[in-house]
C-alpha positions, -999 to 999 in steps of 0.1 A, spaced: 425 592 -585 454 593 -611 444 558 -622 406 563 -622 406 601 -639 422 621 -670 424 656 -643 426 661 -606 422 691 -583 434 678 -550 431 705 -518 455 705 -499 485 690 -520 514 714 -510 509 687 -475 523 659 -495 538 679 -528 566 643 -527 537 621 -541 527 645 -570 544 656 -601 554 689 -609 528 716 -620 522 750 -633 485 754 -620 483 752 -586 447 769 -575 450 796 -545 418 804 -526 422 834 -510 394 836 -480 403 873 -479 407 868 -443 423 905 -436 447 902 -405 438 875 -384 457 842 -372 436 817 -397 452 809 -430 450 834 -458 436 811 -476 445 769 -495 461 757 -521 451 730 -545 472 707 -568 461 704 -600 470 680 -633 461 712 -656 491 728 -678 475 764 -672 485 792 -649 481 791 -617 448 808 -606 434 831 -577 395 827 -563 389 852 -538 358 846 -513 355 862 -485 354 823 -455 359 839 -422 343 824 -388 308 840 -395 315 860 -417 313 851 -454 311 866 -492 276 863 -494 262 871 -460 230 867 -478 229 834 -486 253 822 -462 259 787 -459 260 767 -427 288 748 -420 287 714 -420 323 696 -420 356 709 -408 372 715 -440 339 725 -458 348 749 -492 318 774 -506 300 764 -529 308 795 -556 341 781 -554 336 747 -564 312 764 -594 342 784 -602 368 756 -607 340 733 -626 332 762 -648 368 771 -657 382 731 -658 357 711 -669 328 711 -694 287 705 -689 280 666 -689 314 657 -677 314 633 -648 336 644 -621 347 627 -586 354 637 -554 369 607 -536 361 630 -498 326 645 -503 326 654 -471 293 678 -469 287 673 -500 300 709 -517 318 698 -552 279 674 -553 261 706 -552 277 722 -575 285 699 -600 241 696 -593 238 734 -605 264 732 -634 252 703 -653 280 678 -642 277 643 -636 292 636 -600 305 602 -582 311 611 -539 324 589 -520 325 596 -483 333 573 -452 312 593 -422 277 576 -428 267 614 -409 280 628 -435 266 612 -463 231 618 -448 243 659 -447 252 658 -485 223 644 -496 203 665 -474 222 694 -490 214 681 -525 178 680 -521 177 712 -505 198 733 -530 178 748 -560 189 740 -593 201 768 -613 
């Protein structure tokens, strides 16, 4: 990623914090998960020299922010889609091309598909290649 891209976000980078450099933005989702025995919420890495940041959305069993238009959980460490809108809205631009080297279900796809930004996936789990691009034709554009 560091070789391939000028920025990362990387979920999940306080698990190996000895392979990254030092940073001021770190990204804290907060899944507003009141007193339970899940995780308050994740952290991401990130490359930018900004402040770290706070996304609260509610991620709890059934229960989520937008009971409305809840989304169905396809893959184990699936992240909303409003959250992956919020990071490409506050650390990248319309027309940029951004990667995500673990699709997974295809969440940062979908988004990048509503905001305008060009998108490489790369996922292992031929199932979950066919889910993301399920989830891309299904998802209206903005």
């Amino acid at each position: 990623m560091f070789r391939v891209s000028k920025n990362q976000i990387i979920f999940g980078g306080n698990y190996f914090i000895e392979y990254l450099k030092n940073s001021p933005c770190w990204i804290f989702w907060d899944k507003d998960n009141q007193e339970s025995f899940f995780a308050d919420g994740e952290l991401a890495w990130t490359s930018f020299k900004t402040r770290t940041r706070k996304f609260k959305w509610r991620w709890f069993g059934m229960l989520q922010e937008d009971m409305k238009n809840k989304e169905f959980r396809e893959h184990p460490t699936q992240k909303p889609v409003e959250l992956m809108k919020w990071i490409l809205l506050n650390y990248s631009k319309e027309n940029d091309l951004i990667l995500d080297p673990f699709l997974g279900s295809g969440t940062t796809a979908v988004a990048c598909q509503n905001l305008h930004r060009n998108f490489i996936g790369i996922e292992i789990s031929p199932e979950y290649c066919e889910i993301a691009k399920s989830r891309l034709r299904q998802h209206p554009l903005l």
